[in-house]
C-alpha positions in Angstrom: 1.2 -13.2 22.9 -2.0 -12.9 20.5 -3.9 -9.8 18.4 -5.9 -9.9 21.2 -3.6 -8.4 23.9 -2.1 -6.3 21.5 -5.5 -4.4 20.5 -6.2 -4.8 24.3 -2.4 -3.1 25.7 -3.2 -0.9 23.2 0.4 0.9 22.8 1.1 4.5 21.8 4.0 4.2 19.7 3.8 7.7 17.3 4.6 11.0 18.3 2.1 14.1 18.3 3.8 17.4 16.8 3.8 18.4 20.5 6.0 15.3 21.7 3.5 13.5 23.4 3.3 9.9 22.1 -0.2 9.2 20.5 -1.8 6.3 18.6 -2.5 6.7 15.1 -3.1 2.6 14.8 -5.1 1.1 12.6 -9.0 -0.2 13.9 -8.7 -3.2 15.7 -11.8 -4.9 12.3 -8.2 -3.5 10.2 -5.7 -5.3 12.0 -7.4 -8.6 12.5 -8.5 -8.4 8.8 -4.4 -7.8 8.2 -3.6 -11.0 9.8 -6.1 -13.2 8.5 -4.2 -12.8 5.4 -0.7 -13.7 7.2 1.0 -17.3 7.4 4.9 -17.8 8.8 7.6 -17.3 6.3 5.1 -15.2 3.9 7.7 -12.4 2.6 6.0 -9.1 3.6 6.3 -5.3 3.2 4.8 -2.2 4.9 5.5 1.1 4.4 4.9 3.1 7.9 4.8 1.3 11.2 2.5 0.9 14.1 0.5 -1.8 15.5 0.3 -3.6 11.9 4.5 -4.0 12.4 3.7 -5.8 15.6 0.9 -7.9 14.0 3.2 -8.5 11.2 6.4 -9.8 13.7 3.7 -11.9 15.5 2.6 -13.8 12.5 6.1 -15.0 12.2 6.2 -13.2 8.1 9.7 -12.0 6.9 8.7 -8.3 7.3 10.2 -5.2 5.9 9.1 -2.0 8.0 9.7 0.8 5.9 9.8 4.3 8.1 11.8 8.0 9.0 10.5 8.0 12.7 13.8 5.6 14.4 12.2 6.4 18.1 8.7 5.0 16.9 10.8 1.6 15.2 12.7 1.3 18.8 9.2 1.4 20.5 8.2 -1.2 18.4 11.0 -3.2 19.5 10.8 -2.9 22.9 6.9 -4.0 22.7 7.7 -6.9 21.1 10.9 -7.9 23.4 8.9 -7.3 26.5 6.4 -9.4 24.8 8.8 -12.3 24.1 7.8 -12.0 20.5 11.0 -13.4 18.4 10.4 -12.1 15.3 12.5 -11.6 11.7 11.5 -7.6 10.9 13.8 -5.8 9.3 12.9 -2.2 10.2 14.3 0.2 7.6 14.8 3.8 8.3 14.1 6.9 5.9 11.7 7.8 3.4 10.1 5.3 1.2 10.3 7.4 -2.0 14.6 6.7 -1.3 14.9 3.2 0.2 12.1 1.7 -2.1 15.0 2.7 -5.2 17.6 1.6 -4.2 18.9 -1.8 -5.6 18.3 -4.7 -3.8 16.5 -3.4 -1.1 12.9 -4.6 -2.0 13.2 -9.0 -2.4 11.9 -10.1 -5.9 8.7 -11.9 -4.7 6.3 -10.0 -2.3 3.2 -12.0 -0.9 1.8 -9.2 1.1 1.9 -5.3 1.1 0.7 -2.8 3.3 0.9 0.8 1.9 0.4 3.3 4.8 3.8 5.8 5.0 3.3 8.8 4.2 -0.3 10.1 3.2 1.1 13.6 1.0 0.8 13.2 -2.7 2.4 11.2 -4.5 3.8 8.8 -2.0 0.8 6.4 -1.6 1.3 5.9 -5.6 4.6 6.3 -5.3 4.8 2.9 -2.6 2.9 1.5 -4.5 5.2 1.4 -8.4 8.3 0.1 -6.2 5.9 -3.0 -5.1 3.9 -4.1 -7.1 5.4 -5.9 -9.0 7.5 -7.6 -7.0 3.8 -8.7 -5.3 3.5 -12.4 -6.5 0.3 -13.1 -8.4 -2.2 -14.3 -5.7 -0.4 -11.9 -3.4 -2.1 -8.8 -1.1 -1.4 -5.3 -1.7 -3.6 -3.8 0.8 -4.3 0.0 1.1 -5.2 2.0 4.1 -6.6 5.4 4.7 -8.4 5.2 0.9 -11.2 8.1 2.1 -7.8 10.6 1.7 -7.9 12.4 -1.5 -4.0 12.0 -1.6 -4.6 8.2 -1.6 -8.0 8.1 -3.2 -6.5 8.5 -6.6 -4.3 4.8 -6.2 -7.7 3.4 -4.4 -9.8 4.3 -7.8 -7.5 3.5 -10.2 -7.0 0.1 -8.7 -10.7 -0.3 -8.9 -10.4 0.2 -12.8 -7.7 -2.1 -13.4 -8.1 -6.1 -14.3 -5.0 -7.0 -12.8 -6.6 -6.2 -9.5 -9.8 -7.7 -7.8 -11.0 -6.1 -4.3 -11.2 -8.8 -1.9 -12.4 -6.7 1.0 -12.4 -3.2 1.7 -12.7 -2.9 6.4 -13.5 0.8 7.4 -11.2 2.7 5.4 -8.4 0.1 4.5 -8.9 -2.1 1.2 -7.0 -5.5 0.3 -6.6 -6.1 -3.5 -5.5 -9.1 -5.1 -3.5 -9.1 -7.7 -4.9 -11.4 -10.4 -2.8 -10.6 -13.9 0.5 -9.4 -14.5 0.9 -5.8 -14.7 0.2 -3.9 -18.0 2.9 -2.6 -19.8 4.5 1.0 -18.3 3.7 2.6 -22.2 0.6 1.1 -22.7 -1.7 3.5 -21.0 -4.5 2.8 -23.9 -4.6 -0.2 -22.2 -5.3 1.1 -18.7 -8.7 1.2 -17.7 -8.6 4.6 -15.9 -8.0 6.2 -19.2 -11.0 4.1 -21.0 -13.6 6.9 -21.3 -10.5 9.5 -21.9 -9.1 7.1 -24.9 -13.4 6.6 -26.3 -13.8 10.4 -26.4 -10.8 10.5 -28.5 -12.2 8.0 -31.2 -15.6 9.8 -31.1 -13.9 13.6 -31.3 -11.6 12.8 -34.4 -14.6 12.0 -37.3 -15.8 15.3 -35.7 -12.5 17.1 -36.2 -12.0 15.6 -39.7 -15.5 16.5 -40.6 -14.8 20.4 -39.4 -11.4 20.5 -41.0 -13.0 19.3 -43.8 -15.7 22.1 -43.9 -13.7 24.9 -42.8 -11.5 24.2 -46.1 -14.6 24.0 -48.4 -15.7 27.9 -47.2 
């Protein structure tokens, strides 16, 4: 089996709110994009499932799948056994926000990560503190679904940051890699996202002196 016949079988693996199954996969530019980045044995994380889980298991990686839909995970598996795909995914079921916490469940080193669970505030930024930095230096944390204002926020501030450099951003799906190790949790002077915040500061406190300083004179 190759992406190919998988963006050509095209299968409907998520369910609607009605029941009906539906496809919510990624564009076909996405998924190709996704597995130009893979190589066997690559340690690999996702949170949701879909097409990308299939792409994963094809590209032989050592894949955690990290979703609450167990019907959609099943569907997945039957794809890929009536595919003949062997394949080392170990699908994980519940939120990410639980299973990303608790010990041992995430392995040390990550070389590729694909944050797409759910899209509600603040789980995109959520996935992404449990992962990254277990994500090796050199190593993929890609992002989909950036044009959401939910996921926006992780999309811009990883645009700040020097420990990440956008590789390529496909339709609405952007692959950083991560180039430094992460900055300290309690430096946030550091961060870049609070730059301008931290330069106001320094600018507004010679003002406030210079006000306190007046006010006391009159």
């Amino acid at each position: 089996m190759n992406l190919e016949k998988l963006i050509s079988d095209n299968p409907a693996l998520h369910l609607d709110v009605d029941g009906s199954l539906v496809n919510w996969a990624v564009n076909a530019k996405v998924l190709k994009a996704i597995s130009g980045f893979l190589k066997p044995g690559m340690v690999t994380l996702e949170t949701g499932s879909g097409h990308t889980t299939i792409a994963f298991g094809m590209a032989g990686t050592r894949h955690i799948c990290i979703s609450p839909f167990e019907d959609e995970q099943q569907r997945i598996r039957d794809y890929l056994e009536a595919n003949d795909v062997k394949h080392t995914i170990n699908f994980l079921t519940g939120s990410s926000d639980t299973i990303l916490t608790a010990p041992g469940v995430v392995p040390a080193e990550l070389d590729f990560v694909f944050i797409d669970g759910a899209h509600r505030f603040p789980f995109p930024c959520v996935d992404f503190h449990y992962t990254e930095d277990k994500l090796k230096l050199g190593g993929i944390m890609c992002v989909d679904d950036v044009h959401i204002p939910s996921v926006k926020v992780l999309y811009r501030f990883l645009l700040k940051e020097k420990e990440w450099e956008l590789v390529k951003k496909v339709k609405n799906t952007a692959f950083f890699k991560r180039v430094k190790p992460t900055v300290p949790y309690s430096d946030w002077q550091g961060q870049a996202m609070n730059g301008r915040f931290r330069k106001m500061e320094e600018l507004k406190n010679p003002i406030k002196k210079a006000i306190r300083k007046l006010i006391g004179r009159s």
